[in-house]
C-alpha positions as CSV (number, residue, x, y, z in Angstrom):
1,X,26.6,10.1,4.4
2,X,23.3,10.0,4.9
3,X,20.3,9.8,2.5
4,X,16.9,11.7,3.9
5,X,13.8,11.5,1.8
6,X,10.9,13.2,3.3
7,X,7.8,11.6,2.8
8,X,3.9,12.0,3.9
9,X,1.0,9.4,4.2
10,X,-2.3,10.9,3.0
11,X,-4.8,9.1,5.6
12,X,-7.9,9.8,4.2
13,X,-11.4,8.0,4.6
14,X,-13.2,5.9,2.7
15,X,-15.6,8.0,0.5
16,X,-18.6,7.2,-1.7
17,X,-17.6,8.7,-5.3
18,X,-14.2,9.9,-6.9
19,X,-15.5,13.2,-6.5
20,X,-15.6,13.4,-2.5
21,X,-12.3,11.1,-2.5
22,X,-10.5,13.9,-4.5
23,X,-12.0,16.3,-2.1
24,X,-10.7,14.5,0.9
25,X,-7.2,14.2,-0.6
26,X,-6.2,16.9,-2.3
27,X,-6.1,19.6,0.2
28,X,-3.9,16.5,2.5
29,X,-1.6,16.8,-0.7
30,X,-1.0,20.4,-0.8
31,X,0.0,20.5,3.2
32,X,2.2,17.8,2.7
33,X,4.1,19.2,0.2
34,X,3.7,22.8,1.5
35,X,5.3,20.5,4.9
36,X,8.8,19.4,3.0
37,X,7.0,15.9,1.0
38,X,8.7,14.7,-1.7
39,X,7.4,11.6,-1.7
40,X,3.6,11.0,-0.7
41,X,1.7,7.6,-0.6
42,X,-2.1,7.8,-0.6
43,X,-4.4,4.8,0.5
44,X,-5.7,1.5,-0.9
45,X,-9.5,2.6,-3.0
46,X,-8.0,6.6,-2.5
47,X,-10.6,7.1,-5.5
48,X,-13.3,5.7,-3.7
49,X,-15.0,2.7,-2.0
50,X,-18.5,0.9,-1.5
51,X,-19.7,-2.3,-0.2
52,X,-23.0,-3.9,-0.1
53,X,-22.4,-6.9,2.2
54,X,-19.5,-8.8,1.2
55,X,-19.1,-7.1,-2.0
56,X,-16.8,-4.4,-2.5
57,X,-18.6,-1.9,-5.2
58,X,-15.3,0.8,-5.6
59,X,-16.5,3.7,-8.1
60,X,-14.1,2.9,-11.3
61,X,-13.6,5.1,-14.2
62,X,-11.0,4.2,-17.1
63,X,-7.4,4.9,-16.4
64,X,-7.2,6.9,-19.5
65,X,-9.4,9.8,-18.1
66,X,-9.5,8.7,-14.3
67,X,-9.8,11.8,-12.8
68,X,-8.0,10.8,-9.9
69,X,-4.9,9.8,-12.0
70,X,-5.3,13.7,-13.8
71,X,-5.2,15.7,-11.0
72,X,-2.2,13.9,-9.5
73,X,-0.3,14.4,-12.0
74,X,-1.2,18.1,-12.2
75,X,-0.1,18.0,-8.7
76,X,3.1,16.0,-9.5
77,X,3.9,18.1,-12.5
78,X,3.2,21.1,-10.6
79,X,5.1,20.8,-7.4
80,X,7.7,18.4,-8.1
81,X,6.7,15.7,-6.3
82,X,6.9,11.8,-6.4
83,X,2.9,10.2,-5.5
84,X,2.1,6.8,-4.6
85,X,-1.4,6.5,-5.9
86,X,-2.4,3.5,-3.5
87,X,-4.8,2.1,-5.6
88,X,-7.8,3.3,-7.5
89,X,-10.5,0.7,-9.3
90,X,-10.4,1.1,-13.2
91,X,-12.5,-1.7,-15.3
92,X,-11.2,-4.7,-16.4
93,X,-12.1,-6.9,-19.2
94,X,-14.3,-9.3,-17.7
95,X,-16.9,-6.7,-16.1
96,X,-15.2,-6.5,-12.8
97,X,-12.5,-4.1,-12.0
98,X,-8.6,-3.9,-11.3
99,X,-7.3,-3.0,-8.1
100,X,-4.2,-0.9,-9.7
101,X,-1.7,1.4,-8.0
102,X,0.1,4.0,-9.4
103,X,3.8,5.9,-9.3
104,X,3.6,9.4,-10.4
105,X,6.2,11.7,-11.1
106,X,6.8,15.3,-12.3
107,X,7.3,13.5,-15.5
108,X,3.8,11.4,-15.2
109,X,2.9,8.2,-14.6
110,X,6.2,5.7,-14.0
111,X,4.0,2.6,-14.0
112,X,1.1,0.5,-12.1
113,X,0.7,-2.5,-9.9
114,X,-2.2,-4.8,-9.5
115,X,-3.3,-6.0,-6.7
116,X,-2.6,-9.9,-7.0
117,X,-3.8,-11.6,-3.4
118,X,-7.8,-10.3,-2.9
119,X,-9.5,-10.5,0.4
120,X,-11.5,-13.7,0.4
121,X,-12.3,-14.0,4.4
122,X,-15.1,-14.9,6.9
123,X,-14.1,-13.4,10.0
124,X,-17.6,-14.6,11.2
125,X,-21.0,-15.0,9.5
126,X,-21.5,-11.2,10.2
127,X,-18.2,-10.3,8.9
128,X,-17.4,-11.7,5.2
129,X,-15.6,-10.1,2.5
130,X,-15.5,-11.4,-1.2
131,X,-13.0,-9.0,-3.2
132,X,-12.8,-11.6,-6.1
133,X,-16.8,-10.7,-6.6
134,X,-16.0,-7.8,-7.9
135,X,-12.4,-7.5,-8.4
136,X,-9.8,-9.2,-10.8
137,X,-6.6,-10.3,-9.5
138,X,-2.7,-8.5,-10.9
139,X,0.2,-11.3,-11.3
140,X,3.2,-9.1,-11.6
141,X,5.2,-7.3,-8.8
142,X,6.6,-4.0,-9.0
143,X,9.4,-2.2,-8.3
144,X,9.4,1.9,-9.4
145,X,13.2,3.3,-9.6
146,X,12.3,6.7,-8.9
147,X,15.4,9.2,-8.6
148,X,14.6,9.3,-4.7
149,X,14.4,5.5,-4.4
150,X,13.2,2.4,-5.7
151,X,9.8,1.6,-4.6
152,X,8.3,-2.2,-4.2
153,X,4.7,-1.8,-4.2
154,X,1.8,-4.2,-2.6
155,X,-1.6,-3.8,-1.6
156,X,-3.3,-4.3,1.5
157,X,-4.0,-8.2,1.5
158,X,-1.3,-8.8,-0.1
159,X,0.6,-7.5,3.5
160,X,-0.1,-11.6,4.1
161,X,2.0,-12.9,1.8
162,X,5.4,-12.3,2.7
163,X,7.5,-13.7,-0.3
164,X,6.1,-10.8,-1.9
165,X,7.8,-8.5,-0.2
166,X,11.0,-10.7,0.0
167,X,10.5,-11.0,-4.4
168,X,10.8,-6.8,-4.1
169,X,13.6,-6.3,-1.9
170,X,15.5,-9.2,-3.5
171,X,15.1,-6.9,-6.8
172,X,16.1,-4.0,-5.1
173,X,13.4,-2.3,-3.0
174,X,14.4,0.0,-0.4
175,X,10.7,0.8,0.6
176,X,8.1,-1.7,0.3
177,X,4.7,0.5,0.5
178,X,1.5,-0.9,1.1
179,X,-1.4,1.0,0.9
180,X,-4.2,-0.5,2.6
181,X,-7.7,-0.2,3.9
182,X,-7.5,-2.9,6.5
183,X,-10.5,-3.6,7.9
184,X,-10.5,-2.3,11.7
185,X,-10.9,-5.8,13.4
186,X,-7.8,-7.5,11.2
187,X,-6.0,-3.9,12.1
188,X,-6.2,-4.2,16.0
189,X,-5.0,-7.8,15.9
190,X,-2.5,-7.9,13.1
191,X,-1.8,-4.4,11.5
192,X,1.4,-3.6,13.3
193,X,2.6,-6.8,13.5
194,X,2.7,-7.5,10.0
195,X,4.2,-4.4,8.6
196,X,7.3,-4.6,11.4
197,X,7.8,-8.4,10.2
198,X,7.9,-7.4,6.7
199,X,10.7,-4.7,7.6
200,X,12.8,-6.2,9.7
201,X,12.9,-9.7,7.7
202,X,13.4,-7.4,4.5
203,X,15.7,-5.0,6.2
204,X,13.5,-2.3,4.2
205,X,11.7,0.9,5.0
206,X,7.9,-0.7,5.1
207,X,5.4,3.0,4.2
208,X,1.9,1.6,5.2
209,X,-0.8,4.6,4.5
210,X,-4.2,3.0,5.9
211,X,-8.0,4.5,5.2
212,X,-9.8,5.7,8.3
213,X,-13.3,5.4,9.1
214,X,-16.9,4.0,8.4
215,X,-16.6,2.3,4.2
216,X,-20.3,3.4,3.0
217,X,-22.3,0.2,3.2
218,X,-19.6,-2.2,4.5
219,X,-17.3,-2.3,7.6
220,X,-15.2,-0.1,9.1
221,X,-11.3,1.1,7.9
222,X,-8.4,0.8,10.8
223,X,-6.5,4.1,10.3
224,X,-2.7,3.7,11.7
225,X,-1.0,4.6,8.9
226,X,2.7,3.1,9.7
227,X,6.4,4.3,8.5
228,X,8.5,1.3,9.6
229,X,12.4,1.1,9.8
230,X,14.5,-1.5,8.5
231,X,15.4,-2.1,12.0
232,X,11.7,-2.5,12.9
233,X,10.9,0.8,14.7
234,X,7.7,2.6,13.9
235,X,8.7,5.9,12.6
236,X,5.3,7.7,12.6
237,X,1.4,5.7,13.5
238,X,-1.5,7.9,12.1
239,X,-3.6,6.5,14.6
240,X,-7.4,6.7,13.8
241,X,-8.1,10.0,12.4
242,X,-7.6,11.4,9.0
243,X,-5.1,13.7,8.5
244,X,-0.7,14.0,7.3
245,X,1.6,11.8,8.6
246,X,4.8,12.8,8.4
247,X,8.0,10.7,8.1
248,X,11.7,10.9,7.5
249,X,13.4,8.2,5.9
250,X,17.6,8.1,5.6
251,X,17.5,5.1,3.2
252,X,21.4,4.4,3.6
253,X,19.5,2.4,6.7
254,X,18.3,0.1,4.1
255,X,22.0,-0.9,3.4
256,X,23.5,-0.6,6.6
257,X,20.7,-2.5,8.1
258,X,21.5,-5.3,5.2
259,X,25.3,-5.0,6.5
260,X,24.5,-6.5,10.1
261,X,21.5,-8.7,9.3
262,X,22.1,-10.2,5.4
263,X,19.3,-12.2,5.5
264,X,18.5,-11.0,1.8
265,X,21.3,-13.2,0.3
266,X,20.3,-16.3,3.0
267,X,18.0,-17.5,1.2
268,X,18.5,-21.6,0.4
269,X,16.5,-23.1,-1.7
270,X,14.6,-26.8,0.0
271,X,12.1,-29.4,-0.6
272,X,8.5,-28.2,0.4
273,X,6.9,-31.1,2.8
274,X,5.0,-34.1,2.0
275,X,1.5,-33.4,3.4
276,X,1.3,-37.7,2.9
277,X,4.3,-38.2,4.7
278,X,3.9,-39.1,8.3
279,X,6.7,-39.1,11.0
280,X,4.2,-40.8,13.6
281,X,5.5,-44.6,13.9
């Protein structure tokens, strides 16, 4: 018998200050739920982002009175609805901030993930990002056991690192989200890619919202927000502009998927590689 949740990716842009991020999401919200959502999954900084140069500069409030966090769980509370809050910036100890996702429910908040692998690159000495300058990194994973499903959560980067993902399904994750605001240049190459491996080597639902657009003083956001199946079919691709995207998911695909391919319970443990070893006679 089949399982449908219906679920909605907010893809919103990159805005300067909580205030113009809540404007940009909130009316999203409200048509996806007024759409059939039960389950919605906003972007990576949904609360806001900045840069100046290779510095990411998010606006961060504390998570007791983040007004982000308040009016989605009005929302929640309001409309019966389950909200991935992708990640907003709240401050952290040290000065810097926390990259820290949310679950929400018509109950409030289930819990939070921090985002553990930060975006350390040089594309090219016009393109390099430092999110360690102003971010501190999580070093827990996540799964939310909602009553629609259970919920592994990762951020952006951490897309990368795929015994992540394998830790979350392995605990019982039948969607692995990962809200993102991949830069447009990694997004062409690697975007898609990435978030069908993770899928199909899972055998989980992979829910993907992406920001959209110009980041205010930094680079530009990829857009393609991506609902992937546990067989590796792209369900619904945002493309570049902001707007709803719109996805069913019959998670009893997660096990019958898991049925043909149980490369879950595969795993073998080995000996990692001796980088002094040498096969060469």
């Amino acid at each position: 018998m089949a399982r449908p949740l219906q679920i909605a990716c907010l893809q919103t842009r990159p805005m300067p200050s909580i205030a113009a991020a809540l404007d940009e999401a909130l009316p999203m919200a409200e048509t996806a739920v007024r759409a059939g959502a039960e389950m919605l999954f906003l972007p990576e900084y949904c609360g806001g982002l900045r840069a100046e140069g290779a510095i990411y500069h998010p606006p961060a409030e504390p998570e007791a009175t983040h007004p982000v966090l308040a009016a989605f769980r009005d929302l929640a509370a309001e409309r019966g609805v389950w909200i991935n809050v992708g990640s907003i910036a709240v401050p952290a100890p040290d000065g810097k901030v926390i990259n820290r996702g949310y679950m929400i429910g018509p109950s409030g908040v289930l819990g939070h993930y921090d985002k553990i692998h930060l975006f350390d690159v040089t594309l090219s000495p016009e393109a390099t990002y430092l999110e360690s300058g102003s971010v501190a990194p999580g070093g827990a994973a996540r799964v939310y056991r909602t009553p629609k499903a259970a919920v592994g959560h990762t951020i952006c980067y951490d897309l990368r690192f795929p015994t992540l993902f394998r830790a979350l399904a392995q605990a019982g994750a039948e969607i692995l989200c990962c809200p993102a605001a991949f830069t447009a240049r990694t997004g062409a190459a690697h975007w898609h890619i990435l978030n069908r491996a993770r899928a199909i080597e899972n055998t989980c639902f992979v829910v993907s919202p992406c920001a959209t657009g110009a980041v205010p003083g930094g680079s530009d956001c990829y857009g393609h927000s991506l609902v992937v199946s546990p067989w590796g079919d792209v369900l619904a691709d945002g493309g570049p502009e902001p707007g709803v995207v719109h996805a069913t998911l019959d998670l009893d695909a997660v096990a019958e998927t898991a049925a043909k391919i149980p490369s879950l319970q595969h795993d073998r443990p080995f000996s990692p590689p001796d980088a002094r070893e040498s096969d060469v006679a």
